[in-house]
C-alpha positions as CSV (number, residue, x, y, z in Angstrom):
1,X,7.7,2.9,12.7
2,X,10.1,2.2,15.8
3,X,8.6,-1.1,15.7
4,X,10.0,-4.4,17.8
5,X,9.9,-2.8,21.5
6,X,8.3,-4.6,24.0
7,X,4.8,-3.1,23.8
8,X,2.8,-2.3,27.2
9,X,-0.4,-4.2,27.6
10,X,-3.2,-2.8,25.2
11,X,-6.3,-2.2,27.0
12,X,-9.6,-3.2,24.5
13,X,-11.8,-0.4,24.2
14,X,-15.4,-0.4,22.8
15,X,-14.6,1.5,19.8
16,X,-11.3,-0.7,18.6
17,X,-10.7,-0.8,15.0
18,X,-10.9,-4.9,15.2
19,X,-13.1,-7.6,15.7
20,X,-10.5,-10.2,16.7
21,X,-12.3,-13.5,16.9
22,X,-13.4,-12.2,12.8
23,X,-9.7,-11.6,11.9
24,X,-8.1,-15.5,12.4
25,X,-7.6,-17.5,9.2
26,X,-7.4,-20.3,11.0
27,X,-11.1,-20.4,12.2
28,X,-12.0,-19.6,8.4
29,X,-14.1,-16.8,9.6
30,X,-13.6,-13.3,7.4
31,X,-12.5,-9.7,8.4
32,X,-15.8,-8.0,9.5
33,X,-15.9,-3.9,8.7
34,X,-15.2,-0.9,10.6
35,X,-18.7,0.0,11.4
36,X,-19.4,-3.6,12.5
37,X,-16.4,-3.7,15.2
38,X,-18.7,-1.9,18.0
39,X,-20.9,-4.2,18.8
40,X,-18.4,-7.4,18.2
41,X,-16.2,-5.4,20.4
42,X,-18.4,-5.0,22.8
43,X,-19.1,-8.6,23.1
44,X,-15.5,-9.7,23.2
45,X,-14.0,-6.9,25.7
46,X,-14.0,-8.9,29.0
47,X,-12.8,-12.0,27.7
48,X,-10.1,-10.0,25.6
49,X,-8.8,-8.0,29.1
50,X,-8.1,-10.6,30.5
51,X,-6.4,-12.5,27.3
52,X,-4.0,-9.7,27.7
53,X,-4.0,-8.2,31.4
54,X,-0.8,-8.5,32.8
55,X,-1.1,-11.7,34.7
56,X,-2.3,-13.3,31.7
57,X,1.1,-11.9,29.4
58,X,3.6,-12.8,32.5
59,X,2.7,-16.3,32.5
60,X,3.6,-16.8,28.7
61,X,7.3,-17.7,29.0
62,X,10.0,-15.3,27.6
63,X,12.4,-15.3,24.4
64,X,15.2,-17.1,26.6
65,X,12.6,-19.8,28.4
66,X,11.9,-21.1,24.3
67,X,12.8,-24.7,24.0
68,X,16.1,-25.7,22.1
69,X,15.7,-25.8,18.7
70,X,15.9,-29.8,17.2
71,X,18.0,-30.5,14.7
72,X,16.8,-30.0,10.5
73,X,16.4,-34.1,9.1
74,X,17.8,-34.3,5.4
75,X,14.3,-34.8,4.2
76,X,13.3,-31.0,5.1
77,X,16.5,-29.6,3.6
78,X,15.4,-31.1,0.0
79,X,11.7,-29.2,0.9
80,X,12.9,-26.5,2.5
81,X,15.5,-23.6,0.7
82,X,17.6,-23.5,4.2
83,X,20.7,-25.8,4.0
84,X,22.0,-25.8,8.3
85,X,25.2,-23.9,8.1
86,X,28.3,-24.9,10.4
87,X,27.9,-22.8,14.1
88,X,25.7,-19.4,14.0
89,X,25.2,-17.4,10.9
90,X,27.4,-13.8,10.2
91,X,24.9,-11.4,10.7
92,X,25.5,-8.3,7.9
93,X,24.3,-7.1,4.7
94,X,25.7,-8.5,1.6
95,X,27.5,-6.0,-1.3
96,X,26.0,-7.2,-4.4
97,X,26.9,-5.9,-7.9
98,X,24.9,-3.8,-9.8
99,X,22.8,-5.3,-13.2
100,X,20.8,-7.9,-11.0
101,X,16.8,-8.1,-12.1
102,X,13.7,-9.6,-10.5
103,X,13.1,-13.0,-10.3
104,X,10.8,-14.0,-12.9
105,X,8.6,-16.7,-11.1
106,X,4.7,-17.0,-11.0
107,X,2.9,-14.7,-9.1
108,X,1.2,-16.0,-5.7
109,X,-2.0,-15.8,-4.5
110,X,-3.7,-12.3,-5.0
111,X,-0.6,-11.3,-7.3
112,X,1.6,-12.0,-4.3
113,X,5.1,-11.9,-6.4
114,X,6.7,-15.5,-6.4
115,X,9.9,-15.2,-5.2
116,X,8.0,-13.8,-1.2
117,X,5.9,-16.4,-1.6
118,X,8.6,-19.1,-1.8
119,X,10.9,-17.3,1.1
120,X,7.7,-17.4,3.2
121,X,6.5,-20.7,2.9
122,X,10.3,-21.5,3.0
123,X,10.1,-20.0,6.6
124,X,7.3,-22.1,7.6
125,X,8.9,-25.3,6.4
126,X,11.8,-24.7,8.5
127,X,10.0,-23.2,11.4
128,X,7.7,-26.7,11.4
129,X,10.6,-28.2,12.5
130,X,12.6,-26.5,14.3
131,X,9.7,-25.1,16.6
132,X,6.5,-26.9,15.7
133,X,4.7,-25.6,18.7
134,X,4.4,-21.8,17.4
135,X,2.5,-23.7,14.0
136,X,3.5,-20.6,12.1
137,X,1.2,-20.4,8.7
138,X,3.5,-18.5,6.0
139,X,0.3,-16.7,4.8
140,X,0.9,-14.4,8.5
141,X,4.6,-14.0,7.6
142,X,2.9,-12.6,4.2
143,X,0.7,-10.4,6.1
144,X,3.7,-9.0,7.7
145,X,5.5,-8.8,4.4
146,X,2.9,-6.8,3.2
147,X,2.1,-4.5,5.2
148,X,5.8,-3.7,5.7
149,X,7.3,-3.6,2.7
150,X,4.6,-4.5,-0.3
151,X,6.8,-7.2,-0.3
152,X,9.9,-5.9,-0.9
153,X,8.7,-3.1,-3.1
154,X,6.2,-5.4,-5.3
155,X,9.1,-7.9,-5.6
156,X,11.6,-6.5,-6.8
157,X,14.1,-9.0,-5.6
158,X,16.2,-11.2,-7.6
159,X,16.3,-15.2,-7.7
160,X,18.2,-15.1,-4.5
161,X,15.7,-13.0,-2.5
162,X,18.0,-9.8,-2.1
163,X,16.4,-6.4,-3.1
164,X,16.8,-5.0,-6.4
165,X,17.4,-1.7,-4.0
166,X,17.9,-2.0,-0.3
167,X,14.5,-1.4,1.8
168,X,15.3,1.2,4.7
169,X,12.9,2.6,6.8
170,X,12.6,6.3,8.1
171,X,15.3,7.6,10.1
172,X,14.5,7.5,13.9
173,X,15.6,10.5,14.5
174,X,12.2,11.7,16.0
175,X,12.0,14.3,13.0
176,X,9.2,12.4,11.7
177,X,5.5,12.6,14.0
178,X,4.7,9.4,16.0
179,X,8.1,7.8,15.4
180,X,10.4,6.8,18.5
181,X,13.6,8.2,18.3
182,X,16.2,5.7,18.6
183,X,19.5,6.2,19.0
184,X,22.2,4.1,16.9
185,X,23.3,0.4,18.4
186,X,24.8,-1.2,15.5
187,X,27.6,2.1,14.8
188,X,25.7,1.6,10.7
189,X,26.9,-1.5,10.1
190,X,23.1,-3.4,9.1
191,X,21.2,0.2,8.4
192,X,24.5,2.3,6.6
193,X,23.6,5.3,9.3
194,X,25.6,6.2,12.5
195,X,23.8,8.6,15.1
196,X,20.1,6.9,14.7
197,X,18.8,3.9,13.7
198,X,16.0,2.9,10.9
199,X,14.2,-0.4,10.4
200,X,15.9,-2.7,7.4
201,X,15.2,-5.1,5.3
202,X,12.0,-6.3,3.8
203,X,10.4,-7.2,7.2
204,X,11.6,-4.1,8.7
205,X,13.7,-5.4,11.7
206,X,15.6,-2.4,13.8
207,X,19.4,-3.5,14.1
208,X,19.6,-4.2,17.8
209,X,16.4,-6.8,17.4
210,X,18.1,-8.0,14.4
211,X,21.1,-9.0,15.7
212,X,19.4,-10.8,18.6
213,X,17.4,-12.8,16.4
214,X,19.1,-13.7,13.0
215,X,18.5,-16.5,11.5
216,X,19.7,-17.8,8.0
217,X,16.9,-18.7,5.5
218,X,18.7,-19.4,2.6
219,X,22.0,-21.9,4.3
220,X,24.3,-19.1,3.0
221,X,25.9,-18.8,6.6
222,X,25.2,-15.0,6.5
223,X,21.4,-13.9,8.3
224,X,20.9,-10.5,6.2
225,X,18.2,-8.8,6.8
226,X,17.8,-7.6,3.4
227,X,17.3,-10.9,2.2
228,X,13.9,-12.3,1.7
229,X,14.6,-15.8,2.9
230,X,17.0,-14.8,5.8
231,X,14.3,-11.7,7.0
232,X,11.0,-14.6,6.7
233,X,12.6,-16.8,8.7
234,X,14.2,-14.1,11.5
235,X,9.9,-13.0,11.3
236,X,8.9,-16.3,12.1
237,X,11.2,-16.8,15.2
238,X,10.7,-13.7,16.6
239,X,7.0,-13.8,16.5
240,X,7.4,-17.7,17.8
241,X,9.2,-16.3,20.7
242,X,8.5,-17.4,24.4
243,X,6.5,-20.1,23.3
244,X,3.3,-18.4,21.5
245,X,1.1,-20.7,19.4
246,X,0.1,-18.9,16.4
247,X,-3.3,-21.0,16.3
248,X,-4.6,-19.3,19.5
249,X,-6.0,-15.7,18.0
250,X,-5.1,-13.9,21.5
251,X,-1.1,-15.3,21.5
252,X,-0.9,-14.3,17.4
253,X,-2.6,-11.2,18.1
254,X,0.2,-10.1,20.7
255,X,3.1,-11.7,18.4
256,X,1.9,-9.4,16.0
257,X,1.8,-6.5,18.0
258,X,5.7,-6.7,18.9
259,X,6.0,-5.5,15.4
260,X,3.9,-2.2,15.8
261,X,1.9,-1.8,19.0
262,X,-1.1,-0.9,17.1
263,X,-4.4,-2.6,16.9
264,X,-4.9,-1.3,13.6
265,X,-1.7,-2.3,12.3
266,X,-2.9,-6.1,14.0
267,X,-6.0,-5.9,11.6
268,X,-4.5,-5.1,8.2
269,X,-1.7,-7.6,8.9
270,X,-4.5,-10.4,9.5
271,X,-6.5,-9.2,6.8
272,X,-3.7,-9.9,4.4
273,X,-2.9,-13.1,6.1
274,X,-6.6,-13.8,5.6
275,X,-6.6,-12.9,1.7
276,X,-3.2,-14.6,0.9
277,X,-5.1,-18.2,2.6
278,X,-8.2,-17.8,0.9
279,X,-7.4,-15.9,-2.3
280,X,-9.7,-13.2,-1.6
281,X,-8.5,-9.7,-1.4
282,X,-9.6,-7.3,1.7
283,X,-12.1,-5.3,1.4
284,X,-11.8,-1.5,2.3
285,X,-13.2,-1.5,5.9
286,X,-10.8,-4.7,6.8
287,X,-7.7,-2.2,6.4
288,X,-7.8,0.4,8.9
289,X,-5.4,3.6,8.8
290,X,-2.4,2.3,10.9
C-alpha cells in the first residue's frame, strides 16, 4: 500500500522480476516466467536505464502541462455510461441504503464480473475522447482493478457500480510492515478515519490524490471513489497524466508504477491486462509476489 506518490526513478537490475518488452498486450507478445526474466533482462537493461533515467522522465510533461480536455459529442454519450455534468463534479462518498445486491450481468473475459467490465470499457470510451493521445485500453484499467481490489471484491457491486460493502485499504498508520505512514488530508470525509489516511474505493486511490483527480464516470455530478464507473475513469486520467501514451511499454510501465512503485506489482498488473485482451489466464510465474 501507500500507493500514488511520486515514485523515484527505478534503476533495472539484472535479476528484475520482468521481462518488459514480454509484458505489453499491445505487441501481442505473452508474459514470459520468472526464471526466464535473467537473460531477457539482461538484454533489455541499457536501453531500459535510459527509458527511465532522469533526463528521460523530466522531459515527459507534468499533470498540469496535459492538454485541455475537448468537449464529449452526443454520439459518445449514447456509447459511453458518462452523461457531462454542469461545472466539476462533488467529490464524496455516497450513503446508500442497505438491501442493495450485485448486479446480475454476464461475466467478462476470464470470469471478469460484468458490471467492471462495463465501468472499464466505459472509462476508455470516455477517455478516447476526451484524451485520445494516452490510447488507454480498458483491459490495463482491469489489470489495475484486479490486482487492487479482485474487482471490487469479485463484483460485488450493484447495477450502479457502488460496492455491496465499501473497499478500504489498510490504515496508514505505519503499524503494518512496508506501508508509508500517512497522515490524514481529507479530516475522514472520503476514507471515514481522522488521524491517518487509507486507500478507497475499488481502485484504491489515497484521498489527497483523489481529490486532485476526480472525475465522474457515471454523469451523476458526484466523482466517488467507491463507485466503479467514477474510480475507472479517475484510473484512466491519472495514469494518462502529463501526456503518457499507453502504447509505448516504457511510458505505461511508469504510469503504472505511480500506483505502487514496484516492478512486481508492474508485471501482475500487465499480466492481467494481458489475460483480460486475449482471454487467457496468467500463468503462475507471470504473477510475481508484490
Amino acid at each position: 500500500m501507500g500507493r500514488h506518490r511520486k515514485p523515484p526513478v527505478p534503476t533495472i537490475r539484472r535479476g528484475s522480476v520482468i521481462a518488459l518488452t514480454s509484458l505489453v498486450p499491445a505487441v501481442g507478445a505473452t508474459i514470459s516466467g520468472a526464471a526466464d526474466s535473467g537473460n531477457i533482462v539482461s538484454g533489455l537493461t541499457s536501453a531500459l536505464q535510459h527509458e527511465f533515467s532522469s533526463d528521460a522522465d523530466a522531459a515527459l510533461p507534468r499533470p498540469e502541462a496535459a492538454a485541455a480536455p475537448v468537449a464529449v459529442p452526443e454520439v459518445m454519450l449514447r456509447e459511453a455510461k458518462q452523461v457531462v455534468p454542469v461545472g466539476p463534479p462533488v467529490v464524496k462518498t455516497v450513503a446508500l441504503p442497505e438491501g442493495r445486491v450485485p448486479a446480475a450481468l454476464p461475466a467478462g473475459p476470464i470470469g471478469m464480473p460484468g458490471i467492471a467490465e462495463n465501468a472499464y470499457q466505459n472509462a476508455e470510451r470516455i477517455l478516447a475522447v476526451e484524451n485520445p493521445a494516452c490510447a488507454m485500453p480498458w483491459s490495463l484499467l482491469a489489470g489495475i482493478g484486479r490486482v487492487e481490489s479482485t474487482h471490487a471484491f469479485g463484483g460485488k457491486a450493484d447495477a450502479d457500480g457502488n460496492p455491496i460493502d465499501p473497499v478500504y485499504g489498510p490504515v496508514l498508520d505505519g503499524s503494518l510492515w512496508g506501508n508509508n505512514v500517512v497522515h490524514d488530508t481529507d479530516g475522514g470525509e472520503l476514507d471515514g478515519l481522522a488521524g491517518y489516511d487509507r486507500a478507497i474505493g475499488p481502485m484504491q486511490f489515497l484521498p489527497q490524490t483523489w481529490k486532485h483527480y476526480a472525475a465522474d464516470g457515471n454523469g451523476d455530478g458526484v466523482a466517488d471513489p467507491q463507485n466503479l464507473f467514477d474510480a475507472a475513469l479517475t484510473a484512466g486520467k491519472y495514469l494518462c497524466s502529463g501526456n503518457l501514451d499507453m502504447r509505448d511499454p516504457a511510458q505505461q510501465t511508469r504510469a503504472i508504477l505511480r500506483y505502487n512503485n514496484s516492478m512486481a506489482y508492474v508485471a501482475n498488473v500487465m499480466a492481467w491486462e494481458t489475460a483480460y485482451s486475449t482471454g487467457i489466464a496468467p500463468g503462475a510465474s507471470a504473477l510475481p509476489r508484490i
